[in-house]
C-alpha positions as CSV (number, residue, x, y, z in Angstrom):
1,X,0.0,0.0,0.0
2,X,1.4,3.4,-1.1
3,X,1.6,6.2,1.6
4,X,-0.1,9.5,1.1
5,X,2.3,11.9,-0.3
6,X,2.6,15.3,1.6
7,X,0.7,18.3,-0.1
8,X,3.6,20.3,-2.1
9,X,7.7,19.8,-2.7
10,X,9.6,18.6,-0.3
11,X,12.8,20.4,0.2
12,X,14.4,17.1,-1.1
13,X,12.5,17.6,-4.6
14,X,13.3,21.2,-4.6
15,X,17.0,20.7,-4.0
16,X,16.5,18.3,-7.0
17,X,15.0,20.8,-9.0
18,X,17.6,23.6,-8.5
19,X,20.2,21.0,-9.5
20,X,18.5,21.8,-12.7
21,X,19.5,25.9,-13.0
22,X,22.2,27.0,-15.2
23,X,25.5,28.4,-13.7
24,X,28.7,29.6,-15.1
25,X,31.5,27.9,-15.2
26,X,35.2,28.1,-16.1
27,X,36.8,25.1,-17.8
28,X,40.0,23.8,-17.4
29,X,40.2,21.1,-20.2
30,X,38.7,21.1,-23.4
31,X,35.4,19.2,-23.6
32,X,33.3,18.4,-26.6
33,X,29.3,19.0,-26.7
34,X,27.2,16.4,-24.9
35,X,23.7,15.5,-25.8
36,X,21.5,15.5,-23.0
37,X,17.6,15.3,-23.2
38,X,17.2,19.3,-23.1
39,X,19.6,20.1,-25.6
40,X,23.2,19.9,-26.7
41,X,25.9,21.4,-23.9
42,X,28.6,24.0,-25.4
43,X,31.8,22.6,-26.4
44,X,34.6,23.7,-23.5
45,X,37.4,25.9,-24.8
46,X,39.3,26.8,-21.7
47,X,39.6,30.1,-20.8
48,X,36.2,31.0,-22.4
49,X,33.4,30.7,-20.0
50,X,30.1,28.4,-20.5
51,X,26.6,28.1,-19.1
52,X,25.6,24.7,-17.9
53,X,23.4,23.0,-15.3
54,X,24.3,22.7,-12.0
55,X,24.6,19.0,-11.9
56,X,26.9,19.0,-14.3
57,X,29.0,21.7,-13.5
58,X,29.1,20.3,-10.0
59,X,30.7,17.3,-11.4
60,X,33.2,18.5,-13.3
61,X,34.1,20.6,-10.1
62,X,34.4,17.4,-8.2
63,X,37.2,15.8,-11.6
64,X,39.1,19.5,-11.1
65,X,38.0,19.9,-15.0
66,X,36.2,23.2,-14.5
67,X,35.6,26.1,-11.4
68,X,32.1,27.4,-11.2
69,X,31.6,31.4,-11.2
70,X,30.0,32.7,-8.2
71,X,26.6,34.6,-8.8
72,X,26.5,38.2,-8.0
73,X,23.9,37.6,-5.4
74,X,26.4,35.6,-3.4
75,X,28.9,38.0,-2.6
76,X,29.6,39.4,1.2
77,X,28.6,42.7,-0.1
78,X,25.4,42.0,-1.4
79,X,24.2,39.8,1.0
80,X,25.1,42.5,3.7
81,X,22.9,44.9,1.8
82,X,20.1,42.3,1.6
83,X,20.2,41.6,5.5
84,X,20.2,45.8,5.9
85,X,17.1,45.7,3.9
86,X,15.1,42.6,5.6
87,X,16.4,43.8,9.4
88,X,16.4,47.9,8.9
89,X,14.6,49.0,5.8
90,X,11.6,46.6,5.8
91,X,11.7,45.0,8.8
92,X,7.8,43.4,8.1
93,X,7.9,41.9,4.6
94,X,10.7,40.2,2.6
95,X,13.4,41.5,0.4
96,X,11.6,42.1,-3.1
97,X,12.4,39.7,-6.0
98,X,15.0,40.6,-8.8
99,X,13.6,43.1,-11.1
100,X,12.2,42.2,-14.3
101,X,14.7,42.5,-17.2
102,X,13.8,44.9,-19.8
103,X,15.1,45.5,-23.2
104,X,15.4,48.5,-25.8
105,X,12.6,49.3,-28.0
106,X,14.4,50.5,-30.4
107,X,13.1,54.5,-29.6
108,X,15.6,55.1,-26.8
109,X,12.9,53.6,-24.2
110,X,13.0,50.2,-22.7
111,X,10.3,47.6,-22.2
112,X,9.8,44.4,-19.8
113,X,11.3,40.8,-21.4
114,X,8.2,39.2,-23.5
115,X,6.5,42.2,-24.0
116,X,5.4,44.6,-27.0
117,X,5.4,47.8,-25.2
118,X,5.9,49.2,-21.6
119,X,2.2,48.7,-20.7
120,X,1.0,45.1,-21.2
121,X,-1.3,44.1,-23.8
122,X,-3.9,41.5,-24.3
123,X,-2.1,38.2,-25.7
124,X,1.4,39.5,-23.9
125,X,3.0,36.8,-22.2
126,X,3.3,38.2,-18.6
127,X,5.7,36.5,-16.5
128,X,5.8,36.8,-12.5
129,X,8.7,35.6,-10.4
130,X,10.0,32.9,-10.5
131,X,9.2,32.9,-14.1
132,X,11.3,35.8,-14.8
133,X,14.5,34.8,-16.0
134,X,16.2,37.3,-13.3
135,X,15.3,35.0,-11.1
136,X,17.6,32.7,-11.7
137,X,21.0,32.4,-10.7
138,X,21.7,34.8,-12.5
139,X,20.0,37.4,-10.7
140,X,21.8,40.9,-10.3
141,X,23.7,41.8,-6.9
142,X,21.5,42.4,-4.2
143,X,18.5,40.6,-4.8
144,X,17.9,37.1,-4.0
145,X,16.8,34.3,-7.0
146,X,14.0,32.0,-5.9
147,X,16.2,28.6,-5.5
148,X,18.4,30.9,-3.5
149,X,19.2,28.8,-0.4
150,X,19.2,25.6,-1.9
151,X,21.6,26.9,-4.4
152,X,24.0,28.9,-2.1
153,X,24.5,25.5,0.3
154,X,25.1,23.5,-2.6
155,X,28.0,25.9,-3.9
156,X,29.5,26.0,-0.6
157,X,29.1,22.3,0.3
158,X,30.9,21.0,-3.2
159,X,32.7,24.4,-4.5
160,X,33.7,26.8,-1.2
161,X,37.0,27.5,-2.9
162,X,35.3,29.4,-6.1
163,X,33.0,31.4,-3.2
164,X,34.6,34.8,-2.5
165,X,35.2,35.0,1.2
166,X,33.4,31.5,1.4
167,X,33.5,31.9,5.6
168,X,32.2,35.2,5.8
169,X,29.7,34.3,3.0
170,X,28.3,31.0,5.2
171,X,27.9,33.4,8.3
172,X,26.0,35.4,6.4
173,X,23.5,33.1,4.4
174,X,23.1,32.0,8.2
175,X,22.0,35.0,9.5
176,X,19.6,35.8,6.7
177,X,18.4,32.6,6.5
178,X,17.1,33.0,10.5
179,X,15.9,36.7,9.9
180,X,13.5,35.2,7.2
181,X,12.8,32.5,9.0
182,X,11.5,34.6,11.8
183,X,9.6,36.5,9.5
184,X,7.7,33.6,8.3
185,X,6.5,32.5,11.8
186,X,5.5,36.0,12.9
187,X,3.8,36.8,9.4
188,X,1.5,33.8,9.9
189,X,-0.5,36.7,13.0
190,X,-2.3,37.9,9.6
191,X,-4.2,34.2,9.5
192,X,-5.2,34.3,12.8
193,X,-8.4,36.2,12.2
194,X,-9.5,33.7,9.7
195,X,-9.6,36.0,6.6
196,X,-6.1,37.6,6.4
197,X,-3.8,37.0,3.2
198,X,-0.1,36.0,3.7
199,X,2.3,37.5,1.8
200,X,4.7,35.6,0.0
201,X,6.2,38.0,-2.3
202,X,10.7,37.7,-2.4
203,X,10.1,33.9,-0.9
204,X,12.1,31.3,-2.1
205,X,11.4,27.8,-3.0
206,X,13.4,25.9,-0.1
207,X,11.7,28.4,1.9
208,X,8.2,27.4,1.0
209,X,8.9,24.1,1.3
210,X,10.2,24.3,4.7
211,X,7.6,26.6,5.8
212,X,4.3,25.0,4.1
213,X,4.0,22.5,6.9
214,X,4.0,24.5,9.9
215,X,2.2,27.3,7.6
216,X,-1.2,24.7,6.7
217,X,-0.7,23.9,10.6
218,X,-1.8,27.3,11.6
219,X,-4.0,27.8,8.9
220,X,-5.8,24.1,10.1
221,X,-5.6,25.5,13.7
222,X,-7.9,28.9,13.0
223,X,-10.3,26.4,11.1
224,X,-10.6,24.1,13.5
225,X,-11.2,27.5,16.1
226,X,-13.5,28.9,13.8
227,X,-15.5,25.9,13.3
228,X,-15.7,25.2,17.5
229,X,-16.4,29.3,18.1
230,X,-19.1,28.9,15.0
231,X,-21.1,26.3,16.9
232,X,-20.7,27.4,20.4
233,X,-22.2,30.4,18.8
234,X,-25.2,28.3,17.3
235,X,-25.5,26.1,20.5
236,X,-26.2,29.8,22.4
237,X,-28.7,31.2,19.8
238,X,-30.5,27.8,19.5
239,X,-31.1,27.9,23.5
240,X,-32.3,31.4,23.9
241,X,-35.2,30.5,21.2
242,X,-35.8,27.6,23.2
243,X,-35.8,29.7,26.4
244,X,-38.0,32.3,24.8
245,X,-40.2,29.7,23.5
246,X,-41.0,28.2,26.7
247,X,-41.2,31.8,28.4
248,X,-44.3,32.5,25.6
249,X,-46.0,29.3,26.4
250,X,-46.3,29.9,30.4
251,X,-47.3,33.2,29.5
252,X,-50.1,32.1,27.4
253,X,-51.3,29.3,30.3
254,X,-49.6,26.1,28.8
């Protein structure tokens, strides 16, 4: 007999998943193209740098054939700026996602990725993080992508020595990691009421995945106060009509 499966991604699947990302990488051997089921790799001329998953970039880290760039995002100078902004500038609500990129138009303006103009237009293909391809690893310095903590443990587990300041960096993916952490236990007040919205806007993917269980836990627990204040509620109004009824009916001589 199967067991239920939880509602969701575990952080196992996610961690999976970001495995899938494209990262940067520096070869140090000449490599030919591999076929793979989503398309053909770039050949490897060292020095010239190449995009290609993490799973394979991690091992050809581990057989010293390549070094893998660090992201902006994952220097001690932009993650500094990120914990000012979630502990000082916004102490309520997450650092906002990476901005959407935009291109010229041509006239000297500039216009979101995917679409026809600066306003969108019916039949524009809208994208919303993580959709946006800023989003990715290759998101700009001081904004986080949305496989962000799954990706930055990876990189220092199997490639500290391509991480700039790779000790400074850990302390401070720690210390981020428990500010948001925080902030997703206290943001869950807003559900206590039974109709408040929790915002999830600059939350990563491990993030969510860690979080939904204890999340849907307070969500079940307002229900399940809701549902027992809802009847004590009709329990009272059902016995004062009772209690009035039998009030009338001694009035009347019954």
């Amino acid at each position: 007999m199967a067991l239920p499966l939880p509602p969701g991604l575990v952080p196992t699947e996610v961690a999976f998943l970001c495995e899938m990302e494209m990262v940067t990488i520096v070869p140090r051997q000449r490599l030919e193209s591999i076929a793979l089921l989503s398309g053909n790799t770039p050949a490897l001329r060292p020095p010239h740098r190449a995009q290609l998953p993490l799973w394979l970039a991690l091992l050809l880290k581990k057989q010293r054939r390549a070094n893998i760039v660090a992201p902006p995002w994952l220097h001690p100078d932009s993650l500094k700026d990120i914990i000012n902004h979630e502990t000082n500038v916004d102490p309520e609500a997450f650092s906002p996602p990476p901005p959407p990129p935009t291109r010229s138009d041509g006239r000297g303006g500039a216009r979101p990725y995917g679409q026809a103009s600066s306003e969108p237009k019916p039949g524009d293909m809208v994208l919303s993080p993580p959709f946006l391809p800023s989003c990715t690893q290759e998101a700009p310095s001081n904004y986080l992508p949305y496989h962000w903590l799954e990706m930055s443990e990876t990189l220092l587990a199997h490639a500290a020595d391509d991480i700039p300041n790779a000790a400074e960096v850990r302390a401070l993916l720690r210390d981020l990691q428990e500010v948001r952490a925080a902030k997703m236990r206290g943001s869950t007040v807003h559900l206590e009421g039974g109709g408040g919205v929790l915002s999830l806007r600059g939350v990563g993917a491990m993030e969510l995945a860690e979080s939904r269980g204890f999340v849907l836990g307070v969500v079940e627990g307002v229900r399940k106060l809701g549902a027992s204040a809802e009847a004590s509620r009709r329990e009272e109004e059902e016995e004062r009509r009772n209690g009035g009824a039998d009030e009338s009916d001694e009035e009347m001589g019954f």
